[in-house]
N, C-alpha and C positions, 0 to 999 in steps of 0.2 A: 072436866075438872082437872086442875094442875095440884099436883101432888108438892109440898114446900119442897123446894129446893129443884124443881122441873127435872126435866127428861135430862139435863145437861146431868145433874147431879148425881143420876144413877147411873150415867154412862161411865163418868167417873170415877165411881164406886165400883163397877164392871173391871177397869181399865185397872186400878187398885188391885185389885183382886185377882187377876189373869197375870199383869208384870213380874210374879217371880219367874211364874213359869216359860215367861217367853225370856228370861235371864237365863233358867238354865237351859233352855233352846237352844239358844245363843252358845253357852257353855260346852253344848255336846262334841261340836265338832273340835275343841279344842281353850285352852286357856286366853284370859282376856283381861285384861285391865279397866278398871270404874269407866272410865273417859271412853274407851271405846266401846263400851257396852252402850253408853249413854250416846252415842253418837251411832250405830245401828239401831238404839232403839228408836231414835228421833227419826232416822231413813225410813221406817217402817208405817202409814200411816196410821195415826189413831196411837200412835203409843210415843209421842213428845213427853219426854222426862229429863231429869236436871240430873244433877252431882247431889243435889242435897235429898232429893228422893233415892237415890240409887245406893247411897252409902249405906244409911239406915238398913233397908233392904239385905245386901249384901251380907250387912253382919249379924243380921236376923239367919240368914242362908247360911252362915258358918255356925253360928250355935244353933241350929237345928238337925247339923252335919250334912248337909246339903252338898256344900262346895269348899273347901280348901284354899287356904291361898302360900305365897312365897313372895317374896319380895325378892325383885331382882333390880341387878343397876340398870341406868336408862340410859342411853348416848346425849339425850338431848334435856337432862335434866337434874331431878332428884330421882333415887331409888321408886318403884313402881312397887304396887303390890297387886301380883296376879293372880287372881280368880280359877280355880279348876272343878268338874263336876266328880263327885264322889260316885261309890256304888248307889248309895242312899239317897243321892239326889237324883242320880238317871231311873232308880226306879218311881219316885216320885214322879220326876218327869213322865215316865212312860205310863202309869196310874191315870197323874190326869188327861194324855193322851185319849186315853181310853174312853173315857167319861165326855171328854170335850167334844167329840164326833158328833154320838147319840145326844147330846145336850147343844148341842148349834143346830142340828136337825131341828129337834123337838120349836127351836125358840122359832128356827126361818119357818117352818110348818104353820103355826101360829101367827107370822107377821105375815104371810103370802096371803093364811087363809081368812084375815083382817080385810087384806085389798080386797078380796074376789069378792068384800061382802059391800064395796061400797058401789 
């Protein structure tokens, strides 16, 4: 039986859901601009996202106090506005860390133990 919307759409929903957190990944080692967040997040397989996703996101990530920004001038443009991770957002980060181990275990436990039954 296909659940509406198939397996595309809950992977989707997954992907949804997991993107902040690999933004403030991203974030940890240092400050970053929309464009280049969206352009490591697209290197990365399984996580292809736009400017029009990312923005949104982002400023959900600033009034949550997540991450901070600053605008700075650009050599090659208009002024930028860069992205930084807060205390509040690395412990976030580091929270669902925590959680994300024992819960990708649990799901590959489940999909191996799927196969072994076919």
């Amino acid at each position: 039986m296909v659940l509406p919307g198939g397996a595309h759409s809950g992977v989707s929903q997954l992907r949804r859901g997991i993107l902040q957190f690999c933004v403030l990944a991203l974030l940890r080692d240092g400050e970053r601009y929309a464009f280049e967040l969206v352009r490591e997040l697209c290197d990365a397989h399984g996580l292809v996202t736009s400017e029009g996703t990312i923005y949104p996101l982002l400023s959900r990530l600033r009034k949550e106090g997540w991450v901070n920004t600053v605008w700075k001038e650009s050599d090659s443009g208009p002024p930028r506005r860069y992205y930084t991770l807060t205390a509040t957002g690395r412990r976030a980060l580091d929270e669902f860390a925590g959680e994300w181990g024992p819960f990708k275990t649990a799901v590959d436990n489940l999909l191996d133990s799927e196969e072994s039954h076919e």
